[in-house]
N, C-alpha and C positions, 0 to 999 in steps of 0.2 A: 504493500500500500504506500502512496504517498507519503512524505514525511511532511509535505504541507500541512499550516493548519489550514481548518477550513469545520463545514458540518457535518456532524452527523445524523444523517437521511434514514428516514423512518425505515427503510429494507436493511439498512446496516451499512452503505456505502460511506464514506468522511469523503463527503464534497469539497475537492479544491475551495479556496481561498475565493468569492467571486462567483463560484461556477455555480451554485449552487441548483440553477434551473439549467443549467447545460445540459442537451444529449449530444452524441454523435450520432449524428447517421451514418450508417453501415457503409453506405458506398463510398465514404471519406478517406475508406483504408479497405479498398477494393480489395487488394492481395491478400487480406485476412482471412482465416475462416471465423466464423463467426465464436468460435471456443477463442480465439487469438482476441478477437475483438472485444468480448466480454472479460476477458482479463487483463487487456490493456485499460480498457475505462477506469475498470477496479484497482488497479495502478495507478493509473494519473488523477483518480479523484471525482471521475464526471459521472456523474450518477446515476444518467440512464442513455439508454441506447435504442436506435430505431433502427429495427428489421426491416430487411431484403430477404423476399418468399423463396429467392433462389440458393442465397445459404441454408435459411428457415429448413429449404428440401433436401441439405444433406446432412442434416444432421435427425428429420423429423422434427414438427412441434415441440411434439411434449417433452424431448433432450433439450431444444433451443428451451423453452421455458425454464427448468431444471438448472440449467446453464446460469440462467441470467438471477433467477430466483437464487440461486445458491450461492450467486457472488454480490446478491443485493442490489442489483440495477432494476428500474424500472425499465418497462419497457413503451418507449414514448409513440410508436406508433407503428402502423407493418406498411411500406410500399412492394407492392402496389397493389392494386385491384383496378381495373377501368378496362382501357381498349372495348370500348362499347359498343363503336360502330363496327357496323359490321355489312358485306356485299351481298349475303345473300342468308335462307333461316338456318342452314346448317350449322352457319359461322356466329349468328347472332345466338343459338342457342348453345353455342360452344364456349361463347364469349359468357352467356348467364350463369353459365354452371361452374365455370371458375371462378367469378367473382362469389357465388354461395360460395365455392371452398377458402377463397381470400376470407369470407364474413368468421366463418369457422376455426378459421387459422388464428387470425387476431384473437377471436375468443379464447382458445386453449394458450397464448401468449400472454394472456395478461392484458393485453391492453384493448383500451376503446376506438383508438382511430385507426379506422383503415384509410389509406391514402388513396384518392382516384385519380389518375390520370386517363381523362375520359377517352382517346384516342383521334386520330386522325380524319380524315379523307377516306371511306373504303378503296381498297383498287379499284382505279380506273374511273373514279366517280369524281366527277366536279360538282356535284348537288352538297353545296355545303348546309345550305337549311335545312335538307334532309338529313345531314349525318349531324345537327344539334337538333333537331326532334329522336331522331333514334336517344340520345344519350338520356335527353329529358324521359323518356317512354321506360328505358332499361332502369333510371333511377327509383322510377316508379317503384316498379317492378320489385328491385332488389332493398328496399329501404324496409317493408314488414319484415324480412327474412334478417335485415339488420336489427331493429329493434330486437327481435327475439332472442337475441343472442348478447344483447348491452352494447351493440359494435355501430360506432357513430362513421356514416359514410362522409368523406372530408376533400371534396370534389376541388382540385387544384385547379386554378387557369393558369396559362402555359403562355412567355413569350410570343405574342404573334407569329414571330420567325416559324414556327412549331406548329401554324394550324393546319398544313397540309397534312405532318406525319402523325403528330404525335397528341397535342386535344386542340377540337375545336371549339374549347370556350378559353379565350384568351385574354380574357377581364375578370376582375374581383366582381364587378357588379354584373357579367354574365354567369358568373358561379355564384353569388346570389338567389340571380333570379331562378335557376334551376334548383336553390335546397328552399327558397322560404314558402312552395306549398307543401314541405314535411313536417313534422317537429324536428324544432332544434336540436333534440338529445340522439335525432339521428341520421341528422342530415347539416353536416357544417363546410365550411370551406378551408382551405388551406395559404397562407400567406408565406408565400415564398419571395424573399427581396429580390432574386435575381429574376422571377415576371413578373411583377406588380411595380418595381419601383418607377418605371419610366411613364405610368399611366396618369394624366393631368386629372380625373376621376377619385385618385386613390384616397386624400384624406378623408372627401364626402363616403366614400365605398366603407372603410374601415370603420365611418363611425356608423352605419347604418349596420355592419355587420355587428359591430359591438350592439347596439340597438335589439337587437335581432337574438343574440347570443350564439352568434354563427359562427366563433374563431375557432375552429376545432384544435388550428397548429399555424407555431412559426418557426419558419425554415428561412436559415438565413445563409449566406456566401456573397459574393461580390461580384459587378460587373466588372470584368478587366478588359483592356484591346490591348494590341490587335487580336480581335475573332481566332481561333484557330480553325482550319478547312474543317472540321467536324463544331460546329458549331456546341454541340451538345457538350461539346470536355472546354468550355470558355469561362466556368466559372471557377474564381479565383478567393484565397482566403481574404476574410474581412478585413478591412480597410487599403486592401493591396488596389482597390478600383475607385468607382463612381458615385457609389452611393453612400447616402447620408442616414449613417445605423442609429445615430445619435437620434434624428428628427422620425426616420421609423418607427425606430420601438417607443419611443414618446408615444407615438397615437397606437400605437399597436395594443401598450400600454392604459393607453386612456380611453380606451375600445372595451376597458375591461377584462381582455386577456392576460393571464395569470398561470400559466402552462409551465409546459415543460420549452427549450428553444433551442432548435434543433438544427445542427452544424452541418449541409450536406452539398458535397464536394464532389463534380464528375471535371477532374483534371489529371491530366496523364504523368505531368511531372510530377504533383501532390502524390499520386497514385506510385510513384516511384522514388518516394519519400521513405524511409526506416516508420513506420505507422508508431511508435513512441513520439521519435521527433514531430510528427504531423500533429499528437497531440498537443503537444506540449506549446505548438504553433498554437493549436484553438483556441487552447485556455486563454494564451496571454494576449489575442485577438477577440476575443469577449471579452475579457475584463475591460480592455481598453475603450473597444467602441461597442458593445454591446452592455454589458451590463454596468458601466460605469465609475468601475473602480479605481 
């Protein structure tokens, strides 16, 4: 464990100095397996950790639980569940029955948010209002199956850049409008700085989310340039970019959201980083411009 002070967190973790709402997301130290990952956090102090269903799948649920349960992290949320559009009903019915098993997964994990990333474009489709009615229909759909299970769906909007492949709702207040005909305890949205921050919308969106009781999570990292050719590994640790963490998490904060804040990184150098040193990056990258210390 840490030799840091810091808290001691109701699962049994002693929270760095600061960190004390800090998670990592998983993909932050891609080259871990998920046993590496839960005993480095428990090392450096960070007290909970947010699953990826593809580690999640080699170790099983109820081992990843075990895992995390036994080293005292919470577990802040599962990505992913989404990919909802779909070309044709083999695929949309293929797409239904893994997000039940994402609802399921979360559950036996311990925690309440599942993340959505609702998906793309189907192939070969340019009918984008068709593929944000598919996502609205599928949420329907899958939100009683959520409730039943305590598992809060937390529908992410996605840089613009993104809305061919990956989701076609690319605003806070389009992933809004798709949770606010559910109940909030099961239907929220996801606030990620690296697609929200650029939106001239965002302070009115956040406070209407807060309004609403719709923060399910925040997921924070940095814009940095130049772009690298896969757009998707462009984001970079906190304060190395753009945006202003200081003036986000104010209204993130004044939004009412009170969570866990969740550190989540797709960059190939970070990825190529000793995952110790990465952390030990985060921490002292939230204390500074994240949690204020």
């Amino acid at each position: 464990m840490s030799a840091e002070r810091g808290v001691q967190t109701e699962r049994g973790v002693r929270a760095a100095e600061g960190c004390e709402r800090l998670s990592l997301n998983q993909i932050t130290t891609k080259g871990w397996t998920l046993e590496e990952a839960v005993r480095g956090c428990a090392a450096a102090g960070i007290p909970a950790i947010g699953l990826w269903r593809d580690k999640v799948a080699e170790t099983g649920p109820a081992r990843a639980a075990k895992l995390c349960r036994d080293a005292g992290l919470a577990v802040s949320s599962l990505c992913r569940g989404g990919f909802l559009t779909a070309g044709d009903e083999a695929a949309r019915r293929s797409a239904f029955a893994d997000n039940l098993a994402a609802i399921e997964e979360a559950a036996e994990l311990g925690t309440d948010t599942l993340v959505l990333v609702v998906g793309g474009l189907p192939p070969g489709s340019r009918d984008l209002v068709g593929a944000r009615r598919q996502v609205a229909d599928m949420i329907g759909e899958l939100t009683p199956h959520a409730g039943d299970f305590g598992v809060r769906l937390a529908i992410e909007p996605l840089h613009p850049m993104f809305c061919a492949d990956r989701a076609v709702v690319s605003t806070l207040g389009q992933a809004l409008d798709l949770a606010e005909p559910h109940p909030a305890e099961q239907v929220g949205v996801v606030v990620d700085s690296y697609h929200v921050w650029w939106d001239p919308e965002l302070e009115r969106q956040l406070a209407r989310a807060g309004a609403g009781g719709r923060i399910a999570a925040y997921q924070v990292c940095d814009w940095t340039l130049p772009l690298p050719a896969d757009a998707l590994l462009g984001r970079g640790h906190v304060g190395d970019g753009h945006i202003d963490f200081g003036w986000l998490t104010d209204r993130v904060a004044g939004a009412g959201y009170t969570g866990w804040i969740e550190v989540e990184l797709f960059n190939e150098p970070v990825w190529n980083t000793p995952g110790a040193q990465t952390l030990e990056t985060v921490k002292q990258r939230h204390r500074a411009h994240v949690a204020g210390v």
